[in-house]
matplotlib code that plots the C-alpha trace (Angstrom):
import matplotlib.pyplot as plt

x = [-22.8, -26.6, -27.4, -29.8, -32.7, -32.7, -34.8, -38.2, -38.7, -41.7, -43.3, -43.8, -47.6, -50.2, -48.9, -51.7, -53.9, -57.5, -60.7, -62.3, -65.2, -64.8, -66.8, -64.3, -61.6, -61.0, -58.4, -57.2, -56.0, -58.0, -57.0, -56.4, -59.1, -58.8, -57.1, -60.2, -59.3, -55.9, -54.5, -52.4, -56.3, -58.0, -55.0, -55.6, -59.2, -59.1, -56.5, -58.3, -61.5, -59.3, -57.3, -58.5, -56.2, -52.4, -51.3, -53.2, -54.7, -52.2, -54.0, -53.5, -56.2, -57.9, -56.8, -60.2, -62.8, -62.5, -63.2, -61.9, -58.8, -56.5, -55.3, -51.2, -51.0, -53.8, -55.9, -56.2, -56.8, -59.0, -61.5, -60.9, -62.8, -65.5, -66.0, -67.2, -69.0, -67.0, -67.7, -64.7, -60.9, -57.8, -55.9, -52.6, -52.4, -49.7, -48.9, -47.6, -50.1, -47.4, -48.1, -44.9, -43.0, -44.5, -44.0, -40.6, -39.9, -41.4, -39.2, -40.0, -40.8, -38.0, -37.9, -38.2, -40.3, -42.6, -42.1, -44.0, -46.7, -47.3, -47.0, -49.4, -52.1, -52.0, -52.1, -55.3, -56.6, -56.2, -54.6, -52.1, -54.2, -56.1, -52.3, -51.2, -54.3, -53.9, -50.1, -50.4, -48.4, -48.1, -49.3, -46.2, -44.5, -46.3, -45.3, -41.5, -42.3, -43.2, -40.2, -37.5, -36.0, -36.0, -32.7, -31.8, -30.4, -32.2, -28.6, -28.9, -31.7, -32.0, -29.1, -30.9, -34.4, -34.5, -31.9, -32.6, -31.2, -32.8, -34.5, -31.4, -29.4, -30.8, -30.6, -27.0, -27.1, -29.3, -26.3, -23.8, -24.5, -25.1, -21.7, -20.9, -24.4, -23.8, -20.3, -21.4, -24.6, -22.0, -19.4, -22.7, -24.2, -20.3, -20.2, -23.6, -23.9, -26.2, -26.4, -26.6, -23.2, -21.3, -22.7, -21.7, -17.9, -18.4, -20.0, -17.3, -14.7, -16.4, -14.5, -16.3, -16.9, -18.7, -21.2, -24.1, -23.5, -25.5, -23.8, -20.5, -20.9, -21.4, -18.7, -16.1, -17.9, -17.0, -13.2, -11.3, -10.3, -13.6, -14.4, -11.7, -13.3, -16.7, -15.2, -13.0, -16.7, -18.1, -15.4, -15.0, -18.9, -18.3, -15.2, -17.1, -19.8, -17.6, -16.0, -19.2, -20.2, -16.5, -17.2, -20.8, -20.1, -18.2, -20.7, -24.0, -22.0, -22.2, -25.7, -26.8, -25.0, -26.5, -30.2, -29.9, -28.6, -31.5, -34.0, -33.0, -31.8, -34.6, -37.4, -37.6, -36.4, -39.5, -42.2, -45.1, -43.5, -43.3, -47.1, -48.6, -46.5, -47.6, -51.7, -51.5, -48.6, -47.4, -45.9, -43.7, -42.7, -41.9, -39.5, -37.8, -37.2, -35.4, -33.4, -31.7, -31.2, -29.0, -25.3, -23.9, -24.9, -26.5, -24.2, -25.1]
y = [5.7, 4.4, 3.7, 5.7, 3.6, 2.7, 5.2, 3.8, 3.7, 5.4, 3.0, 4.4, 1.9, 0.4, -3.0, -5.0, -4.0, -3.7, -3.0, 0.0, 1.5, 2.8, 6.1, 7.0, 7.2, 10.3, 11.6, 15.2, 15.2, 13.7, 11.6, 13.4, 14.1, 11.1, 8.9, 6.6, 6.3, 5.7, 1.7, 1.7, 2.6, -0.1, -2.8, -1.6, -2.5, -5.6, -6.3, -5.7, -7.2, -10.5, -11.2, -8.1, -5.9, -7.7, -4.2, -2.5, 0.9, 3.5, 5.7, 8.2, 9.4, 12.9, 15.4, 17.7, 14.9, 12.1, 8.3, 9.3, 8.6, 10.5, 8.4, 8.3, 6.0, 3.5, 6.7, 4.1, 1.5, 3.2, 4.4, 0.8, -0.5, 2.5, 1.8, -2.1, -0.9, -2.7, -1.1, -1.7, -2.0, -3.3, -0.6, -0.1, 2.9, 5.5, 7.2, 10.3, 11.5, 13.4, 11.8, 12.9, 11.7, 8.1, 7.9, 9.4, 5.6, 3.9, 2.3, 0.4, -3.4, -5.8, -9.0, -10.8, -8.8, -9.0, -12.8, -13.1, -10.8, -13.1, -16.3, -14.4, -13.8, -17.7, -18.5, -16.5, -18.6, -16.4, -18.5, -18.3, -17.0, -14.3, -12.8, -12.8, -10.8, -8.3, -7.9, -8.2, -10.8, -14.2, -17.4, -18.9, -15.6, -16.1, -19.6, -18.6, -15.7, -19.2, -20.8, -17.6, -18.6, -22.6, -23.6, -19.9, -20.3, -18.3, -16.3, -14.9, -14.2, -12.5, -10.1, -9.3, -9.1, -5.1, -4.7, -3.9, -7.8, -9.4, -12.6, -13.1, -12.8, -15.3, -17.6, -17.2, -17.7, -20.6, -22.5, -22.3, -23.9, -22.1, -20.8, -19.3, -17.8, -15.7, -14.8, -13.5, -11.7, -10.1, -9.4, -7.4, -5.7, -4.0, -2.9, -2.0, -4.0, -6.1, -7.3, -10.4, -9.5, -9.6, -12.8, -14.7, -13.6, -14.6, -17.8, -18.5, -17.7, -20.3, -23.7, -27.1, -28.0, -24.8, -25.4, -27.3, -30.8, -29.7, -26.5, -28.2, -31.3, -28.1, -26.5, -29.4, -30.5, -26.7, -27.1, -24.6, -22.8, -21.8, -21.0, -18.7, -17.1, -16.6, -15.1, -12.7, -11.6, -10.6, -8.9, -6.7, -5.8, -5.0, -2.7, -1.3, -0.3, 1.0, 3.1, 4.4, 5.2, 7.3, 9.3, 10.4, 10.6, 14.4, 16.3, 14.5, 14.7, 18.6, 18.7, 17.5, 19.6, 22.3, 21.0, 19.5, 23.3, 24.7, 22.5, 22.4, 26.0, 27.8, 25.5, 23.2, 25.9, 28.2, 27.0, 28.6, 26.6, 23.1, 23.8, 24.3, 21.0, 19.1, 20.0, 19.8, 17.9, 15.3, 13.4, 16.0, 17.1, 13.6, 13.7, 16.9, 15.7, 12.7, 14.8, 17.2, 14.1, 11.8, 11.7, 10.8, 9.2, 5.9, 3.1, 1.1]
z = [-18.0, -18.8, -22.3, -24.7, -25.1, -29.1, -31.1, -32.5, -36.0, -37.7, -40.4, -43.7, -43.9, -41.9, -41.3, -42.6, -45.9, -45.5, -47.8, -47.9, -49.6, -52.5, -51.1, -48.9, -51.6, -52.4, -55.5, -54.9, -58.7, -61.2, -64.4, -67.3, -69.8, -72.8, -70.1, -70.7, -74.5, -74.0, -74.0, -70.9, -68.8, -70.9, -70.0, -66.6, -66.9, -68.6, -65.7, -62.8, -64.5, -65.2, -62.4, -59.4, -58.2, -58.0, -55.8, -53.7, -53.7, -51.8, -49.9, -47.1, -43.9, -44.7, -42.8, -43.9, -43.7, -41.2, -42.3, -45.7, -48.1, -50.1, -53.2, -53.3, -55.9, -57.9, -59.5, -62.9, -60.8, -58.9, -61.8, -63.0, -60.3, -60.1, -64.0, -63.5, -60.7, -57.9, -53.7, -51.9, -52.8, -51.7, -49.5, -48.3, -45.8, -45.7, -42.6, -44.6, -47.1, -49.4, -52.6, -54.5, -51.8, -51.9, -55.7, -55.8, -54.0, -56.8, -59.6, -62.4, -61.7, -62.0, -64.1, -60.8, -59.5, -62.6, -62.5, -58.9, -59.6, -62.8, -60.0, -57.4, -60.2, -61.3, -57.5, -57.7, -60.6, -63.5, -66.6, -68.9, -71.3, -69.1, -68.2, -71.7, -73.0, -70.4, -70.7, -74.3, -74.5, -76.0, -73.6, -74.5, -73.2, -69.6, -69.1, -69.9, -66.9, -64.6, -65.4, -65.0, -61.8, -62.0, -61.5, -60.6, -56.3, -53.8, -52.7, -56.8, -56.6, -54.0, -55.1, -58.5, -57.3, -57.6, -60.3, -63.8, -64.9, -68.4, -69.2, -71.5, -68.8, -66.3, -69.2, -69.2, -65.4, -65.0, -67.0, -64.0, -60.7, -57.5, -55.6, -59.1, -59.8, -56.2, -57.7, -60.8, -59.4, -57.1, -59.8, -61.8, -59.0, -57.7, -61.6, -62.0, -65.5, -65.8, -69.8, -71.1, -72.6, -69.6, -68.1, -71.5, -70.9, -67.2, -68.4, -71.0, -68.0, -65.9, -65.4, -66.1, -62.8, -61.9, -64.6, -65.0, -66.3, -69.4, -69.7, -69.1, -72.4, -74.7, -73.6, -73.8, -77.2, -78.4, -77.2, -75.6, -79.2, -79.9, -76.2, -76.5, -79.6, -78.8, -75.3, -77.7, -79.4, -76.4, -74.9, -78.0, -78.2, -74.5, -75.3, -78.1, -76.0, -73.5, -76.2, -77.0, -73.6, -72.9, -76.0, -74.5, -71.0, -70.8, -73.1, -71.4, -67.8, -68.5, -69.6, -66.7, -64.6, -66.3, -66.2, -62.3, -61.4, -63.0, -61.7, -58.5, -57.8, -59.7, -60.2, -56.4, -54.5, -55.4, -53.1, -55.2, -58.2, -56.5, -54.7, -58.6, -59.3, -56.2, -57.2, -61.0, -62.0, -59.6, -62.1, -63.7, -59.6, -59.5, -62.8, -61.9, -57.9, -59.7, -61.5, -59.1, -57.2, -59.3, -58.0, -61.3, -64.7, -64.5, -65.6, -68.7]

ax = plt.figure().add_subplot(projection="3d")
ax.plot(x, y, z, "-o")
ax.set_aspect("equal")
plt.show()
């Protein structure tokens, strides 16, 4: 019996970014009125003024005009550019020009995540200072961003590079050495908890040789009684949490229920509904497509 030859799989992107001119870019909704005014655009200019673009431009062939782009994502960037009077940009190019769709992928930057675009700006030759004005930050702040993953293994962080994990936490982390920092980034990705709560019990569970040699004088300094407590705090701020969270869960559980049926047996189901969406308000489309989506509340 002969084989089916192996399906080809359709790329989401061009493979390589190129620049285009900013002519041929083309946004189907414009920004807001006041958008200009607003401090989130002029961080974006200062940004882009600073340090260029750190992302690129998504954008999308034309369908009506050939040799043009639709703008998916970058429409702040994009008037960034046009504003200090810049000709061509940085473009990534999707092979599906459905802009809800391509933002309905997009989640909120990482620590980690954040921490190598801060490294791939410095690479570019912005400094400490330029990042912190345009992430409104101290300087001090950016060079603590440099250091988050010294001492951190590449196994750990690979595990937590798209999870919502803390600076706090890779604090905790950087204290234990390597075969333990892959077991406790496991442990927090199966439960979905990523606090700086739950590393310090894991960390005051840790035995001395799987610490650092640092990490391991304090604790021995400290003595196994007081281990003990502080382990006892954290594991009661945990269970009060939890506590918490039990008493919320059955009355928000319902709500949602309620709200995801709405949505997504009145509202997405009505095709002249989601087209208005789609060409007025992507970013509420986008909200309420998130919404009839989610499987079950998100864990703390």
């Amino acid at each position: 019996m002969s084989k089916k030859p192996p399906k080809s799989v359709r790329l989401g992107f061009e493979r390589d970014c190129i620049e285009i001119s900013l002519d041929q870019l083309h946004v189907e909704i414009p920004l807001p009125t006041g958008i200009k005014d607003t401090v989130k655009y002029k961080q974006v200019c200062t940004s882009v003024q600073a340090i260029g673009l750190v992302e690129p431009i998504v954008v999308a062939h034309s369908r009506q005009n050939a040799g043009s782009f639709i703008v998916l994502d970058g429409r702040m960037r994009l008037g960034a550019l046009r504003d200090q009077g810049a000709q061509k940009a940085l473009c990534l190019i999707s092979t599906d020009d459905e802009g809800y769709t391509y933002n309905k992928k997009v989640n909120r930057l990482s620590v980690v995540q954040e921490h190598r675009m801060i490294v791939r700006a410095a690479e570019r030759g912005a400094s400490a200072q330029q990042l912190a004005d345009v992430l409104n930050v101290t300087p001090g702040a950016i060079r603590q961003q440099f250091k988050l993953l010294d001492g951190i293994c590449s196994e750990a962080v690979a595990l937590l590079a798209d999870k919502p994990a803390t600076h706090a936490m890779f604090r905790v982390l950087k204290q234990m050495k390597a075969f333990r920092q892959i077991d406790v980034a496991q442990a927090m990705v199966n439960l979905g908890n990523y606090s700086a709560k739950l590393a310090l019990a894991m960390l005051q569970a840790t035995s001395p040789d799987q610490l650092t040699e640092e990490a391991s004088a304090k604790a021995q300094r400290g003595g196994p009684t007081e281990a003990l407590q502080r382990l006892e705090r954290e594991l009661a701020a945990v269970q009060a949490d939890t506590r918490l969270l039990e008493e919320g869960y059955g009355p928000a559980n319902l709500q949602l229920e309620i709200i995801k049926t709405y949505i997504g047996k009145t509202l997405l189901e009505n095709a002249a509904v989601v087209r208005w969406l789609a060409k007025t308000h992507s970013e509420y489309l986008q909200q309420l497509q998130f919404i009839a989506e989610i499987k079950q509340l998100p864990s703390q």
